[in-house]
C-alpha positions as MATLAB code, in Angstrom:
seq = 'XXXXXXXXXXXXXXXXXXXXXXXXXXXXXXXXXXXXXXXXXXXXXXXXXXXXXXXXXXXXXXXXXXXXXXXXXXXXXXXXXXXXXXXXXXXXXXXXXXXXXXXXXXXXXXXXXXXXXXXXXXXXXXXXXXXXXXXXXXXXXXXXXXXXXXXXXXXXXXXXXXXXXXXXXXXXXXXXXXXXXXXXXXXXXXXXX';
ca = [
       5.999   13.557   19.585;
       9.028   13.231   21.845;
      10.411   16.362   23.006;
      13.525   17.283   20.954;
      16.645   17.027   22.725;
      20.232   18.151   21.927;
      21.382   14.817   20.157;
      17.984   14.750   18.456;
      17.022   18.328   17.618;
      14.102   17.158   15.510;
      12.890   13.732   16.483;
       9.274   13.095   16.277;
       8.124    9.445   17.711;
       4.698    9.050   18.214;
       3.741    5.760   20.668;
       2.651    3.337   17.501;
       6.422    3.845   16.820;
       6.123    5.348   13.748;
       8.700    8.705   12.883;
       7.635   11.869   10.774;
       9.443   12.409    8.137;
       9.753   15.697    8.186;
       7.236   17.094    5.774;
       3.300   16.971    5.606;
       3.546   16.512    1.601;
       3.370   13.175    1.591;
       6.645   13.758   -0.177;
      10.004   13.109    1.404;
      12.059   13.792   -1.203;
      14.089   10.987    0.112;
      16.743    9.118   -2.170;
      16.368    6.201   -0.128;
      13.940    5.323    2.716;
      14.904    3.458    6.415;
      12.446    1.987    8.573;
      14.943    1.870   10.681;
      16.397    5.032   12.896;
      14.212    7.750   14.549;
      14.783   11.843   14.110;
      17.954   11.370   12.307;
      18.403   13.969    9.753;
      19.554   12.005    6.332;
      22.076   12.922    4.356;
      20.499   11.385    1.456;
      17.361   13.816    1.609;
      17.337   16.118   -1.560;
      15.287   18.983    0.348;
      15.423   20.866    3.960;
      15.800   18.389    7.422;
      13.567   15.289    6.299;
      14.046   12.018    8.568;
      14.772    9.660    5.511;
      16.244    6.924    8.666;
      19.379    5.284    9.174;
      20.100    1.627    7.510;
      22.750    1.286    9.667;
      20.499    1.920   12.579;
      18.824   -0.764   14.847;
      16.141    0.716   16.135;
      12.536    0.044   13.715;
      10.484    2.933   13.482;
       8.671    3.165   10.220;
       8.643    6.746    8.740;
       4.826    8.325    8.640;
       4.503   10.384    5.844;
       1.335   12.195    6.867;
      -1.135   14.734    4.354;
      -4.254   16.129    4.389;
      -7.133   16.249    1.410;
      -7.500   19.893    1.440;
      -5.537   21.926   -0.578;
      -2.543   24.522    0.592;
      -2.380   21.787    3.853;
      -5.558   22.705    5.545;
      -5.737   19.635    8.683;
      -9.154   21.376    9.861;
     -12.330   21.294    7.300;
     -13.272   24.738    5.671;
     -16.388   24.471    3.599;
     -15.441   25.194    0.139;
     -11.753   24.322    0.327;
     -10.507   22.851   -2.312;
      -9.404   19.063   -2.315;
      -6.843   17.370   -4.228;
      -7.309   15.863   -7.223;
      -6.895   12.394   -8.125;
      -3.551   12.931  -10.005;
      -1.846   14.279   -6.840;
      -2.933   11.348   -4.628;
      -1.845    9.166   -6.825;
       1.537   10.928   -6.951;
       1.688   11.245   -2.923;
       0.900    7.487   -3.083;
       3.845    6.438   -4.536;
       6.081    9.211   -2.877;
       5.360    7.939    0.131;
       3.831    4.374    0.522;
       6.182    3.783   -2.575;
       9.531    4.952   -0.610;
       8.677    2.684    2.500;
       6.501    5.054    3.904;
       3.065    4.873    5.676;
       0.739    7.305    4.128;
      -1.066    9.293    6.968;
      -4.483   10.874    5.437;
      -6.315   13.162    7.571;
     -10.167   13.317    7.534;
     -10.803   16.539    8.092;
     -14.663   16.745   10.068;
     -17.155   19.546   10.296;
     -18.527   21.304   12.472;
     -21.752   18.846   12.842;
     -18.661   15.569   13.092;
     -19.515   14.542    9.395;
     -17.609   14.505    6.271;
     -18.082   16.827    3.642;
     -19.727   14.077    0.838;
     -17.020   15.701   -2.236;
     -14.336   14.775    0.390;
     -16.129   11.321    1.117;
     -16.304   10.830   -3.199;
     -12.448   11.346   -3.174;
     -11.791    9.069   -0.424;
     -13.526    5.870   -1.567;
     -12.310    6.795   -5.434;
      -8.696    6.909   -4.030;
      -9.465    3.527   -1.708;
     -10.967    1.966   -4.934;
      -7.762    3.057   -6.844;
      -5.244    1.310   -4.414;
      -7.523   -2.001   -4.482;
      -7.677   -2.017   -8.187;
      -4.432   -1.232   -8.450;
      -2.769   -3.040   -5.491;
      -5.237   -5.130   -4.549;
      -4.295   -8.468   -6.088;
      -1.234   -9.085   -8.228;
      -0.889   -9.355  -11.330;
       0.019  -12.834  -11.859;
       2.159  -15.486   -9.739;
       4.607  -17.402  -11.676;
       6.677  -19.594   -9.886;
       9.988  -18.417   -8.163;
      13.162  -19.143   -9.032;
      16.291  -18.015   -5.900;
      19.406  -18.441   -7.043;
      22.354  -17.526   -4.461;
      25.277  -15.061   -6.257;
      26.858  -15.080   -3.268;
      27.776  -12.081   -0.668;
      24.273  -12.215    1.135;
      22.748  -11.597   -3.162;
      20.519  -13.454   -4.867;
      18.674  -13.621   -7.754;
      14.688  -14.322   -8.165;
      13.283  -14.518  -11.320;
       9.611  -15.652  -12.131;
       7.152  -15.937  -14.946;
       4.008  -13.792  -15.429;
       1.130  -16.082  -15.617;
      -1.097  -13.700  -17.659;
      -1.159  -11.494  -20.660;
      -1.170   -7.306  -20.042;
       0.628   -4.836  -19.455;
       2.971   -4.489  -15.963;
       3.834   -0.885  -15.237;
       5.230   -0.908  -11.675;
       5.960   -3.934   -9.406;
       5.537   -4.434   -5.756;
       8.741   -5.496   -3.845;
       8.202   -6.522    0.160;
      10.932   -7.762    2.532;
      10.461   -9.763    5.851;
      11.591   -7.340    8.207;
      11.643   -9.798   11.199;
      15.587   -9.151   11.210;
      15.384   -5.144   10.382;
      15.725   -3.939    7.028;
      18.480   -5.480    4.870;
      17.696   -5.182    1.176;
      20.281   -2.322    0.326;
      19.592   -2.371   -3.588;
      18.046   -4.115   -6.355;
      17.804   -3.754   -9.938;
      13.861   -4.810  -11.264;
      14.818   -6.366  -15.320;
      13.229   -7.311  -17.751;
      15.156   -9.613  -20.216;
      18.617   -8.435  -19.911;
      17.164   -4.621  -19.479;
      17.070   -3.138  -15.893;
      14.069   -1.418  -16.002;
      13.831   -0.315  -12.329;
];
């Protein structure tokens, strides 16, 4: 990290350009999330001094939102730690890679540069859980854009399969920054998201 200075007091930008957030939770607690801005203290962040970025802010620097598998945030193995379960990767998943975060996982090696085989279980079960879950989507319908004007538009499309869709997947070209401000997800006439 960058050494803090007195205009940033808390910056943290590592050389692959990506910020901490501020926490090592994998939870920023972030209303909203920036890719752009580096070590500037949101007001939008619920808890403490989290680096939730600045949309007005040109400067990319995707937030890392970094964790570790042992319980009570242990970065260095102890044999017979605890790990986290399932449940609470799941939930760090989506607090972080799910609020435009990258989701830094340590591996934390013994003494003999292996990994413990429980912590080696959890990490392919949690890999196999993001490819079965975000692997390949759901179905493609085709796309309908429909300019409502102001820099808005509308897409709708068709799901080309029978099931059930609990969450949906929304990416943006960032080639120009990050511009997407808001967005409602509906279903119908219902805003579900």
């Amino acid at each position: 990290c960058s050494a803090p200075t007195k205009d940033h007091p808390s910056e943290c930008v590592t050389n692959n350009s990506v910020s901490w957030i501020g926490t090592e939770k994998a939870n920023a607690n972030c209303q909203d999330m920036w890719i752009t801005g580096t070590g500037q203290i949101s007001a939008s962040a619920q808890v403490g001094r989290i680096d939730c970025g600045d949309p007005n802010n040109t400067i990319v620097s995707p937030k890392g939102s970094d964790m570790t598998m042992q319980v009570d945030d242990k970065w260095f193995y102890q044999s017979g730690m605890p790990i986290h379960t399932m449940e609470w990767l799941i939930d760090a998943y989506h607090n972080s890679v799910g609020q435009n975060a990258v989701m830094e996982m340590d591996f934390a090696i013994d003494r003999d540069g292996l990994v413990d085989p429980v912590h080696e279980a959890r990490y392919r079960e949690f890999g196999k859980w993001i490819r079965d879950c975000y692997g390949s989507p759901f179905g493609r319908g085709e796309l309908t854009k429909t300019s409502l004007g102001n820099g808005a538009y509308r897409v709708e499309f068709e799901v080309s399969q029978a099931g059930t869709v609990d969450r949906a997947v929304l990416r943006e070209d960032i080639a120009q920054g990050q511009r997407v401000r808001s967005w409602p997800l509906t279903v119908g006439d219902a805003v579900v998201g």
